[in-house]
C-alpha positions in Angstrom: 0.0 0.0 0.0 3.0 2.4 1.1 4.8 1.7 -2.6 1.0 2.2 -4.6 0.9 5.1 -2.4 4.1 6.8 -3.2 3.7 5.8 -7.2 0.5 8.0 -7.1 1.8 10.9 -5.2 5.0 11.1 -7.8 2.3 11.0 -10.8 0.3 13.7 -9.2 3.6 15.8 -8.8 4.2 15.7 -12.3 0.8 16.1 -13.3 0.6 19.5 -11.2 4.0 20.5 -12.5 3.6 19.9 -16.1 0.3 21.6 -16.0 1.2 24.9 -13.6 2.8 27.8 -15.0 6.1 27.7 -13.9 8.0 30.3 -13.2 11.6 31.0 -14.9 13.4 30.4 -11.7 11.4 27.0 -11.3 12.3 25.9 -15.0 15.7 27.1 -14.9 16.5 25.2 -11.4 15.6 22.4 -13.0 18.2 22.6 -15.7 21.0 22.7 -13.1 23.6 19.7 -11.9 26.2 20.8 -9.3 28.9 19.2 -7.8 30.2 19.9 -4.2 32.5 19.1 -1.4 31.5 16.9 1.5 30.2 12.8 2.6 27.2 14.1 5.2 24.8 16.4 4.9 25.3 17.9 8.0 28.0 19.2 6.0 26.1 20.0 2.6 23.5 22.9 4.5 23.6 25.1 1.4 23.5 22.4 -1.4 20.5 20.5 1.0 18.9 24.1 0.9 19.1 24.6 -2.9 17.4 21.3 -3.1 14.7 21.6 -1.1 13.9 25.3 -3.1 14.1 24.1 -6.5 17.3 26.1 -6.9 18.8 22.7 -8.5 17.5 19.4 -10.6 20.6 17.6 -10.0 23.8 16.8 -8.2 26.7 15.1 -9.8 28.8 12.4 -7.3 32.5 12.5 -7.3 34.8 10.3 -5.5 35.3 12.8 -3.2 31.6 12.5 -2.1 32.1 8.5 -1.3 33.5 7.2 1.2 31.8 3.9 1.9 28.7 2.6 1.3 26.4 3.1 4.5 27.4 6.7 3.8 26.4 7.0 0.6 23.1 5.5 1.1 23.0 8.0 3.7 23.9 10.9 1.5 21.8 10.1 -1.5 18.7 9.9 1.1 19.4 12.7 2.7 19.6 14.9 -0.8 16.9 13.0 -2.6 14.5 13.1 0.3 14.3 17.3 0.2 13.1 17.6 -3.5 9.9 18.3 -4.2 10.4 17.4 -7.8 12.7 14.3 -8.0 16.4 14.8 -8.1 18.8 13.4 -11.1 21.7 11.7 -8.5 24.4 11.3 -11.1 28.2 9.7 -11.1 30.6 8.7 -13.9 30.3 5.0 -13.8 31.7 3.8 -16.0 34.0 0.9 -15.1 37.8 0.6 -15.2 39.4 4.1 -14.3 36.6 5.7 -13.9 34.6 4.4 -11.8 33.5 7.0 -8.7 32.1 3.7 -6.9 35.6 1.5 -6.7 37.7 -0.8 -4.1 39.0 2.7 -2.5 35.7 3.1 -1.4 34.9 -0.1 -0.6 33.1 -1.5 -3.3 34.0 -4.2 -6.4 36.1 -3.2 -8.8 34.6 -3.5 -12.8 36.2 -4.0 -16.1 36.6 -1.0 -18.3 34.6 -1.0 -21.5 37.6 -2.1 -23.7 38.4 -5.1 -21.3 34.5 -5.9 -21.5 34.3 -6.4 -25.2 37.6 -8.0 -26.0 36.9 -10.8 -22.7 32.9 -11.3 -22.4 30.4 -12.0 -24.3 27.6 -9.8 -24.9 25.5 -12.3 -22.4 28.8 -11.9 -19.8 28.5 -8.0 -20.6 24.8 -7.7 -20.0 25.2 -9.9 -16.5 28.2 -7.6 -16.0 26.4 -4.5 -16.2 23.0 -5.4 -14.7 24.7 -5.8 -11.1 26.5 -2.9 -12.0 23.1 -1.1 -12.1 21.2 -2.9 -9.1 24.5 -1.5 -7.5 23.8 2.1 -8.2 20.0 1.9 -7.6 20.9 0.0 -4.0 22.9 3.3 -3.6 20.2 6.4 -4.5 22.0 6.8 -7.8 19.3 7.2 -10.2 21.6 8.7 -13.4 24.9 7.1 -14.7 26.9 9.2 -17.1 28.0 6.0 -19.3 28.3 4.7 -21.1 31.1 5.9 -23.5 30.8 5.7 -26.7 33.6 7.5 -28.6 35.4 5.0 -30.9 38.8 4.5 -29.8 42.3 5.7 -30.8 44.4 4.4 -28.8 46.6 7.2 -28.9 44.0 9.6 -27.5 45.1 10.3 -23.5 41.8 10.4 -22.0 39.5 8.0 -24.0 41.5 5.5 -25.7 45.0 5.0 -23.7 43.0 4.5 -20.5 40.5 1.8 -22.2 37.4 4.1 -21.9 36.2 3.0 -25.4 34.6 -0.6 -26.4 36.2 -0.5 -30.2 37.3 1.6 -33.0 34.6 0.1 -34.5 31.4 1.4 -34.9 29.8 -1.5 -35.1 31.0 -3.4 -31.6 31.0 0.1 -29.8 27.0 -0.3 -30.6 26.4 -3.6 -29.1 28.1 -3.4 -26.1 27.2 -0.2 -25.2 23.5 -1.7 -25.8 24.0 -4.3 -23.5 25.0 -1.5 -21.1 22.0 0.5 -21.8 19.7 -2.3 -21.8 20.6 -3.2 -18.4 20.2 0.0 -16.6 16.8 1.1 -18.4 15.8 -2.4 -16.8 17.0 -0.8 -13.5 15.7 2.4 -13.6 18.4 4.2 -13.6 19.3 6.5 -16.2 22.3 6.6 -18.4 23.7 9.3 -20.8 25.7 8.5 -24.0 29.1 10.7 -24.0 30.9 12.3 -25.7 28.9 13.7 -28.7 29.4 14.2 -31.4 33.3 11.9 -30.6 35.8 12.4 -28.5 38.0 9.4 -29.6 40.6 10.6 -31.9 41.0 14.0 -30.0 45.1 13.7 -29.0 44.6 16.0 -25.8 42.2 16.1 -22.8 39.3 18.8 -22.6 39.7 18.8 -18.7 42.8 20.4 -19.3 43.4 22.2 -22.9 41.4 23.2 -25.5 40.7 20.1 -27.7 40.2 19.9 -31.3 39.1 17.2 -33.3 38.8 18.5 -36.6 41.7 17.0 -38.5 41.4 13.4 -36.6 37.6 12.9 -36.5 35.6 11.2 -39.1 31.7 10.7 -39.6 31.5 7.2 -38.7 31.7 8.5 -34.8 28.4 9.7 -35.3 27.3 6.3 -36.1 26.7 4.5 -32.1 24.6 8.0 -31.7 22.4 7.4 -34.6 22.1 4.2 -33.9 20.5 4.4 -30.1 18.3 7.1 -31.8 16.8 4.6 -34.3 16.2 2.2 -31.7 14.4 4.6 -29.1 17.3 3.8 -26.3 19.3 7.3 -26.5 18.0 8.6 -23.2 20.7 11.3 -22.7 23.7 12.4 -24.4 26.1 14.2 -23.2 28.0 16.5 -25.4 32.2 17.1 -25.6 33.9 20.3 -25.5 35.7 19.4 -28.7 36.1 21.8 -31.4 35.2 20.3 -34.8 35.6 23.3 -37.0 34.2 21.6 -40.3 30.9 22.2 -38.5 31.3 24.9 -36.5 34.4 27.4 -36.5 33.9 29.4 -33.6 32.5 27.1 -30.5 33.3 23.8 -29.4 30.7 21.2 -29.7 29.0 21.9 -26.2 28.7 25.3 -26.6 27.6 25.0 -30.9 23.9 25.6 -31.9 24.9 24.1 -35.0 26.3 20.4 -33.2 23.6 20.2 -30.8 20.5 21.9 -32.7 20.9 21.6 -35.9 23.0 18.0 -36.3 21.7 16.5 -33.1 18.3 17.5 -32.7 17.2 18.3 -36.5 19.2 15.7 -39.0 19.8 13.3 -35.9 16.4 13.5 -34.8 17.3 13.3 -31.7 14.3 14.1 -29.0 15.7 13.6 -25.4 17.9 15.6 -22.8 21.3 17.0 -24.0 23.9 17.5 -20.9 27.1 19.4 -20.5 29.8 18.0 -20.3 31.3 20.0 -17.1 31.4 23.3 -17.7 34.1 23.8 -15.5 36.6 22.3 -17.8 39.3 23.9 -19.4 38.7 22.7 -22.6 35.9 25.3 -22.4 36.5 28.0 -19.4 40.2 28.9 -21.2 38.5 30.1 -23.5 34.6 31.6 -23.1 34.0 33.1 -19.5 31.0 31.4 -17.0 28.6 33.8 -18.0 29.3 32.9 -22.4 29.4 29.6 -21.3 25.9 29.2 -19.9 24.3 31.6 -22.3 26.0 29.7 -25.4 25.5 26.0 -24.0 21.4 26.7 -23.1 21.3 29.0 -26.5 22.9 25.6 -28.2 19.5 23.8 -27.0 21.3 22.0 -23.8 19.0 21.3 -21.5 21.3 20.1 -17.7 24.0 22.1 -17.1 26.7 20.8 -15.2 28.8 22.8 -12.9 31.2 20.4 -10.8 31.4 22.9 -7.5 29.0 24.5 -5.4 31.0 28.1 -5.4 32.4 30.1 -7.8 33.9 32.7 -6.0 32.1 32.0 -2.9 29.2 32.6 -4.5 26.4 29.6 -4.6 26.5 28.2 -8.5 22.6 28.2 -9.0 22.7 31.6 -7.9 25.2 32.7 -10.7 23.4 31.1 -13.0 19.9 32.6 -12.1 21.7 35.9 -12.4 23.0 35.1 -15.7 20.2 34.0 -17.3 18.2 36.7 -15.4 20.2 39.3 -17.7 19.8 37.4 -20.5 17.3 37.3 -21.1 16.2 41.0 -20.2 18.8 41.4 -23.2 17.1 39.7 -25.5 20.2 37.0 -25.7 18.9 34.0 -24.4 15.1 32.9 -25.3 12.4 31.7 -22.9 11.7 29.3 -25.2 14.9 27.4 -25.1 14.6 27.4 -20.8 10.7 25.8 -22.0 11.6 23.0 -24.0 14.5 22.3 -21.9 12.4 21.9 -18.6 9.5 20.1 -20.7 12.3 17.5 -21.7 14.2 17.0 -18.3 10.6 16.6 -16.6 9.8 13.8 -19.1 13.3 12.4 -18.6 12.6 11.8 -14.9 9.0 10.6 -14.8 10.4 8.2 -17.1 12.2 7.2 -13.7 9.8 6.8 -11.6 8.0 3.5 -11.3 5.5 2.7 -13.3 
């Protein structure tokens, strides 16, 4: 009765919120993931606060959030248990090296995608990753930012030389990263495709430099995309800050109208919530400043923002951003329209969450 119970409040939540007239700040709160210091919420008063108000839609789990796993169940309950709309509890779980849930912490360590496709089967993968899931759900995570699904060079220092790719081929990146897919939709739990529109053959590391792709990258990195779209199973992708000037000469791909609109959206067809890559990321902030950053990425048609701290500046993240987009669009630079269909999709992203 408790379980029926619950189901029916969560449909009537998103029945009254789809149907109200939200107001900006609601839509845009929704559209933010932050990151922040800290294992206990006694700790996390600010980042509880700005759940609880609607000031953010998400959180994003680092290793530095995880210390073992009574905490984290604590944690996760703790955040998840303030919002009135559900929260998107995200990590990087991908297996391998990265991996925020790994024998430091005291949980099992996993394979990374290349050691899953060159040893298992796609039965051994799909057993693999189902666990992998439960494991996450057991934990409060309901959104895992894998899997990867750049083809690999194994030249490239932060995809391929650290086994983060299933294949340089198109082909066997699809089916395993299916079988990874398939597994956590079965779960619940969300996952997000990464790193549109390929960060495979890029020969430096968008955490740390600005990263261009245009003389390595070819079309057929497009292909594990198009195929998850075709098939209905691209839930979320998240999109690289990789330049890849034979589309777009002046903005990397997160920050590009023309990669996430116009190829993504438009020729992709490609319905469902688009995610930063962290905009905190040198790869992007050498170059555009916070405030271009969010006004280009949500002007791109990106609908969750990620931000990896809580402060910039000692100033509260989702209160920078309000600000930003505040001015915005006074100014006539950022659209409401672009904050509406970004809130209509993350809303439909997490009721697709909820049980059924």
């Amino acid at each position: 009765m408790k379980f029926s119970l619950h189901v029916s409040l969560l449909c009537g939540l998103f029945a009254s919120v789809l149907f109200a007239s939200p107001s900006v700040q609601t839509m845009l709160g929704q559209m933010v993931m932050v990151g922040f210091e800290g294992q206990e919420s006694a700790q996390l008063t600010p980042v509880v606060k700005a759940v609880k108000e609607g000031q953010i839609g998400g959180v994003l789990l680092l290793g530095r959030n995880i210390a073992s796993s009574t905490q984290l169940k604590s944690l996760t309950h703790a955040l998840q248990s303030r919002a009135s709309v559900p929260l998107l509890i995200a990590v990087d779980q991908e297996g391998g090296k990265v991996a925020r849930l790994n024998a430091t912490n005291g949980f099992e360590a996993s394979p990374s995608a290349k050691e899953v496709a060159m040893d298992m089967s796609l039965e051994a993968a799909s057993a693999l990753y189902k666990n992998m899931a439960k494991e996450l759900k057991a934990h409060g995570i309901n959104y895992n930012l894998a899997p990867v699904v750049d083809l690999e060079n194994p030249n490239s220092p932060i995809i391929g030389k650290i086994g983060r790719s299933f294949s340089p081929y198109a082909t066997t990146t699809s089916v395993y990263a299916q079988a990874f897919v398939d597994a956590f939709m079965r779960e619940n739990v969300a996952t997000s495709l990464k790193h549109f529109p390929g960060h495979g053959s890029a020969m430096s590391d968008s955490h740390l430099v600005l990263t261009d792709v245009t003389q390595t990258w070819s079309f057929e990195e497009l292909r594990p995309y198009y195929d998850f779209i075709q098939l209905g199973k691209a839930q979320s992708i998240m999109v690289a800050h990789v330049y890849l000037r034979r589309f777009d000469p002046d903005f990397p791909a997160s920050l590009s109208k023309i990669l996430v609109h116009d190829l993504l959206r438009e020729r992709m067809g490609f319905k469902g919530v688009v995610i930063s890559d962290d905009l905190l990321m040198k790869g992007v902030s050498h170059t555009f400043s916070f405030e271009e950053r969010i006004i280009h990425s949500i002007n791109a048609g990106v609908d969750i923002l990620i931000v990896s701290d809580f402060y910039m500046e000692n100033v509260p993240v989702p209160e920078r951003i309000r600000s930003i987009v505040t001015e915005a669009l006074s100014r006539g630079e950022i659209e409401l329209q672009a904050i509406e269909e970004a809130y209509t999709r993350i809303l439909a992203f997490k009721k697709s969450l909820q049980p059924q």
